[in-house]
C-alpha positions as CSV (number, residue, x, y, z in Angstrom):
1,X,69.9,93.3,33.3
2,X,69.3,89.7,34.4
3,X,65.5,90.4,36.0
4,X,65.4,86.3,36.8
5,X,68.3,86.5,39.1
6,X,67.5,89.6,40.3
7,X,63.9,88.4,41.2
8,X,65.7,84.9,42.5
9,X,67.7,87.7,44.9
10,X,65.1,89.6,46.1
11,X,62.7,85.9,47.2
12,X,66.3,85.0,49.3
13,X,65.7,88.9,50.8
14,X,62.2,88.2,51.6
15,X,63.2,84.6,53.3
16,X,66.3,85.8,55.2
17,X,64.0,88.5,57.0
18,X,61.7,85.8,58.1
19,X,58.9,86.3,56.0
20,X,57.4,83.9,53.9
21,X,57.6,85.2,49.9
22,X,54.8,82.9,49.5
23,X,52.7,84.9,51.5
24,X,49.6,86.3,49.4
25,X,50.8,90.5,49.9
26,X,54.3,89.2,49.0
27,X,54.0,86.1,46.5
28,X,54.6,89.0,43.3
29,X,57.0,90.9,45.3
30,X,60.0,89.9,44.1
31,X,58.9,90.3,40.3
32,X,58.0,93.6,41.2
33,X,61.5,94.6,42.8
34,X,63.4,93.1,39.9
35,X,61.4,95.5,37.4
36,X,61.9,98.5,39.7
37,X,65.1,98.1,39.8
38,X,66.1,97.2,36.3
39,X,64.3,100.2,35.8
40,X,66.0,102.1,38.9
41,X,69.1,100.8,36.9
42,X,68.6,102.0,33.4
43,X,71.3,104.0,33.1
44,X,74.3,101.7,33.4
45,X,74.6,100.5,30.0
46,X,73.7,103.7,28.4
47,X,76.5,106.8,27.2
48,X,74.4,109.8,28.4
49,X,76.3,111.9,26.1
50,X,74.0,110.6,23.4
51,X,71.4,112.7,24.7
52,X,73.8,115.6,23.3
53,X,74.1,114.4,20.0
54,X,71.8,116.8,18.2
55,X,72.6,120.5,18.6
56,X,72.0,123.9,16.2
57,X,74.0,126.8,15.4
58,X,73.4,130.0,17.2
59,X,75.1,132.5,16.9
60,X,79.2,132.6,16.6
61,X,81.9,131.7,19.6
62,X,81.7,134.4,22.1
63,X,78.3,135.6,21.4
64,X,76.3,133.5,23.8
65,X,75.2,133.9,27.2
66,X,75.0,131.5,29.9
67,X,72.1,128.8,29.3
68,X,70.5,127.8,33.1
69,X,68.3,125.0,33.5
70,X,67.0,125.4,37.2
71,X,65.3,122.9,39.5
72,X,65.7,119.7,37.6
73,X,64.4,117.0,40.1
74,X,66.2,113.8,40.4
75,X,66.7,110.4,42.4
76,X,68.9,108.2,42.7
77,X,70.3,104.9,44.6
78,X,73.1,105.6,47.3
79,X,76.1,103.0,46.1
80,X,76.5,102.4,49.7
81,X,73.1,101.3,51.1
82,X,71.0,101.8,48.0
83,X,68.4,104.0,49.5
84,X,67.6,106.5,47.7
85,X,68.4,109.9,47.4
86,X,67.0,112.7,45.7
87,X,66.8,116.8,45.2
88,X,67.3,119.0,42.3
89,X,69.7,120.4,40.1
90,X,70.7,123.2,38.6
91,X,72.4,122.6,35.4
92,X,74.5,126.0,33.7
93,X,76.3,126.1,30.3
94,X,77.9,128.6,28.1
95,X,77.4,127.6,24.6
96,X,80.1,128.5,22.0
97,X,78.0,129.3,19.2
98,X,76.1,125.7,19.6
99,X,73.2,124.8,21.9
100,X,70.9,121.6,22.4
101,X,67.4,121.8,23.3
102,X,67.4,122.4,27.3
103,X,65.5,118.8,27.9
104,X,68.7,116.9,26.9
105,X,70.0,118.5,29.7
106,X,67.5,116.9,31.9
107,X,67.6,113.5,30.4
108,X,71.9,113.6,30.6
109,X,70.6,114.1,34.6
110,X,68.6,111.2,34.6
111,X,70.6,108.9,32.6
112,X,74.0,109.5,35.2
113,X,71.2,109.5,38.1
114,X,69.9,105.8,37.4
115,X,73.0,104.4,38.4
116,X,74.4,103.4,41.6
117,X,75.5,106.3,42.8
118,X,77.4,109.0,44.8
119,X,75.9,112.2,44.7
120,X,79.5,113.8,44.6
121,X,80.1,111.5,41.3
122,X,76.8,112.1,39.5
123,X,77.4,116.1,39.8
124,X,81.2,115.9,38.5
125,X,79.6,112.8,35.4
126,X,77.2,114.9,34.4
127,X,79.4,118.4,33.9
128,X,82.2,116.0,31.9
129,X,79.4,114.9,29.8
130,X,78.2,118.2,28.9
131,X,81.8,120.0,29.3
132,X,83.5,116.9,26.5
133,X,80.5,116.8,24.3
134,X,79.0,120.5,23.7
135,X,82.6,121.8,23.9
136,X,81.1,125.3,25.7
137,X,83.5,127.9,27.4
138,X,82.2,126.5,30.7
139,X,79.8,123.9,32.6
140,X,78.2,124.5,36.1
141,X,76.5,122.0,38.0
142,X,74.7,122.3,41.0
143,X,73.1,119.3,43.3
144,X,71.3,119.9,46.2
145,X,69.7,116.4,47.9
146,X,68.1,114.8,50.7
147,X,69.6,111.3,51.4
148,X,67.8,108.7,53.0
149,X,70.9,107.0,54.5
150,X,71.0,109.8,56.6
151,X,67.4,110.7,57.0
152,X,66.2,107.2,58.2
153,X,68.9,105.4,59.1
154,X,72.6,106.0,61.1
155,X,72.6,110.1,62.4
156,X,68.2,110.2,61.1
157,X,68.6,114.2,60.3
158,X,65.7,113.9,57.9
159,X,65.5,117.3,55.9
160,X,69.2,117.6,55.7
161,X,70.4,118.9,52.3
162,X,73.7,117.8,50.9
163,X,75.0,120.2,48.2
164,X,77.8,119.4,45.6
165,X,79.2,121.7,42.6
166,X,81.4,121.1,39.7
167,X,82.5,124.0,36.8
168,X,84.3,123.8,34.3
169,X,85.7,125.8,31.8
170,X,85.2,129.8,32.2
171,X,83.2,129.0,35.4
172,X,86.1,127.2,36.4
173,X,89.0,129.8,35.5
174,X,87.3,133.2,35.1
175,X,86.0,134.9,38.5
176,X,83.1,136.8,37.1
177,X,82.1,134.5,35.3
178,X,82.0,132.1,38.2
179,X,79.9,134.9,40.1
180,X,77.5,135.3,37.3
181,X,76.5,131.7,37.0
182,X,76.8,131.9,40.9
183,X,74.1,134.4,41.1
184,X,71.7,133.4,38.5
185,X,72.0,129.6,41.0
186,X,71.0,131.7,44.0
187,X,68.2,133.4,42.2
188,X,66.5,130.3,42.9
């Protein structure tokens, strides 16, 4: 991440408004927006599947049930305006005989999150990651997020919820399996 050019970037923003980045509430503005968003931005240079790479034995293939990690909140930058966006989500898998600690499921989240993103991509990136790397029977992710493109900008619906879904696997291919995960989501 290149914070110099990125704080060279955000002075030109400050100029081509019409303020002056000079200007004592804005002279350490720039800084300041190239650390958020190298920050923001952590997650582009990173495998998230990392996260994954320590898991334990438990039990044998086709002993497990389905492992829910519910209300995980998240933001992110819209690809197309970066303005953020942000919700929850809901992140179900069904080990086959291996599990990882539940906060790696959260920090796979965060890592595909803190990219430029689309909300439809992060949900389908972060159920290949865990669907490729844990090898379970199935993956279910669900994201449900406000968007500020649309809140405060263009249509301004604030409070509108957009809501994506990937599975994989058994959740994918098997019906009651699908419906179990499907219930335990709207449990919620």
């Amino acid at each position: 991440m290149d914070r110099e050019r990125l704080r060279q970037a955000f002075r030109s923003i400050i100029e081509a408004i019409g303020e002056d980045p000079l200007r004592e509430g804005l002279r350490d503005t720039p800084q300041r927006m190239a650390e958020l968003y190298a920050e923001l931005f952590s997650g582009i240079d990173r495998d998230p599947g990392e996260e994954l790479s320590v898991s334990y034995q438990e039990g044998g293939e086709g002993d497990q049930d389905i492992v829910l990690l519910r209300d995980v909140s998240f933001y992110s930058l819209c690809e197309h305006h970066f303005l953020p966006f942000f919700g929850s989500a809901h992140i179900a898998y069904l080990p086959r005989g291996r599990v990882v600690g539940v906060s790696k499921l959260a920090r796979v989240l965060e890592t595909v999150a803190r990219r430029p993103q689309l909300q439809e991509r992060l949900t389908n990136q972060v159920a290949d990651v865990l669907y490729e790397r844990l090898r379970p029977e199935g993956v279910a992710v669900l994201v449900e997020a406000e968007h500020l493109c649309i809140s405060m900008r263009g249509v301004k619906r604030p409070g509108s919820v957009v809501v994506t879904s990937a599975m994989r696997g058994e959740f994918s291919s098997n019906a009651a399996r699908r419906a179990e995960v499907l219930a335990l989501l709207r449990k919620g």
